[in-house]
N, C-alpha and C positions, 0 to 999 in steps of 0.2 A: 627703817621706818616702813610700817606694813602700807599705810595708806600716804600720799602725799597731798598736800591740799591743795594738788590741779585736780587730783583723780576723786576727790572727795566732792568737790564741787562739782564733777560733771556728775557723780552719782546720786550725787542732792538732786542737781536738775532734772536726770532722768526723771527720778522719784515722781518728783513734784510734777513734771509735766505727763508723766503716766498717772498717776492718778488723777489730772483733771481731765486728761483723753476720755480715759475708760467709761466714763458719765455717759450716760447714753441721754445727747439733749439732738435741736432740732436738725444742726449739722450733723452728726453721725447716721441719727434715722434715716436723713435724709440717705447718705454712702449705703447703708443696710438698703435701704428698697432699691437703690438702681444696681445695687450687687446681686440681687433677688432675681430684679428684671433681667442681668447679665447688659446694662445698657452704659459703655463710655465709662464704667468702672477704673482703668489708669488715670484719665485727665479729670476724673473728677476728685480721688483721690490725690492725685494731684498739685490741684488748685486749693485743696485743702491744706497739704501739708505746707506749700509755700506762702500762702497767706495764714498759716499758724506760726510760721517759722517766724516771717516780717511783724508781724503781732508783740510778741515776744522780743525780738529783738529792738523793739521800739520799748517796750516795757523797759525791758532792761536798760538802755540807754537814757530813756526819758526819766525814770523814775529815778535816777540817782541824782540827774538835777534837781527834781523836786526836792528829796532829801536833802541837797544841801542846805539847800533855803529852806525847810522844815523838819528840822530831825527828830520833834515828836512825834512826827508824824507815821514815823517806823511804828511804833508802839501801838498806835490807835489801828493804824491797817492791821497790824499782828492780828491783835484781836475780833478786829471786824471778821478779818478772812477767817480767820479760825471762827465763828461763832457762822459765816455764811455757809462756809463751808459744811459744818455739824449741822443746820435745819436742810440745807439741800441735800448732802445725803441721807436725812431721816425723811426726808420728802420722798425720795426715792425709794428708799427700801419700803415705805409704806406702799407707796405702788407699784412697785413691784409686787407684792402680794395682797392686792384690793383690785387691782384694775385685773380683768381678762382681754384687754385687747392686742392685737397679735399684727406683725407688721406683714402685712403680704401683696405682693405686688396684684394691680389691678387688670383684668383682661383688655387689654386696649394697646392700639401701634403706638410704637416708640416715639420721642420726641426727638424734633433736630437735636442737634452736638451742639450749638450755641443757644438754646434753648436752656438746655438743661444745666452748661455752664454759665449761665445767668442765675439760672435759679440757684446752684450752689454757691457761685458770691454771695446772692443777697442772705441764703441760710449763714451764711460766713459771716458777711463784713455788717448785716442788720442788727445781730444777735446781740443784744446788750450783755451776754455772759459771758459771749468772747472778751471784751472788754475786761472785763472784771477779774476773769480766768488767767489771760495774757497779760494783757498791761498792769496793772493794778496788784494780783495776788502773784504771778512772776515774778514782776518788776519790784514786788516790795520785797521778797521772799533774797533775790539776787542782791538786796545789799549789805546782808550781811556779809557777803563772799569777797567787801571791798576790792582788794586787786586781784582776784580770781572769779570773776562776775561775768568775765565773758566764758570761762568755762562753763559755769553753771548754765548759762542760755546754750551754748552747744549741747549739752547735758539734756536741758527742755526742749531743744529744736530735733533732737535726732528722737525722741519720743514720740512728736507727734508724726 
């Protein structure tokens, strides 16, 4: 057997938690400018990966009890996520080529260390897409994987 379905599962999750990283939304902007500035760049990355990591792992956890108490419910998120996903990245690709604006850090002293990790929780844990990204399009995504569902989330969590 070329593939077995622990190693299929973590490569589903990779998949799927690499392609919701890559999105350049407010938390990543956010890593890009203080990487720019050269400012606290490990801890803010981070605080990112472990509160994407917990995200996730809450999805996946949480969402199969949802499932069992609603198993239509597989079906309706299928296509939600699939149909959110298709306008956000056409969202994106149009701006990417409409918008000219360009992330550059601004001439000014740096901010405290607990400043700035403030503000990437709240770009983190405020952001309604994390929601939707992590818990919700994860969390529905991992049940197909039944008894190989914690693989997948290792899968999503070493992605981000």
């Amino acid at each position: 057997m070329l593939w077995s379905d622990e190693l299929n599962a973590i490569v589903s999750g990779f998949a799927v938690g690499l392609g919701l990283i890559i999105a350049i939304g407010a938390q990543n902007a956010f890593v890009l400018k203080q990487g720019l500035k050269q400012q606290y760049v490990f801890w803010i990355c981070l605080v990112c990966a472990f509160s994407d990591s917990l995200l996730i792992l809450l999805g996946v956890a949480g969402f199969a009890q949802v499932i069992a108490h609603f198993p239509k419910l597989v079906e309706v998120s299928k296509y939600l996520g699939a149909l959110f996903l298709f306008i956000y990245g056409a969202k994106h690709f149009y701006s990417a080529y409409a918008v000219t604006q360009t992330l550059e850090p601004a001439e000014h002293t740096p901010q405290n260390f607990l400043q700035i990790i403030l503000i990437c929780l709240a770009f983190t844990w405020l952001n309604p897409h994390v929601y939707l990204d992590t818990v919700i399009l994860v969390g529905s995504v991992s049940t197909q994987y039944d008894i190989y569902k914690w693989y997948f989330a290792f899968g999503a969590v070493c992605s981000s």
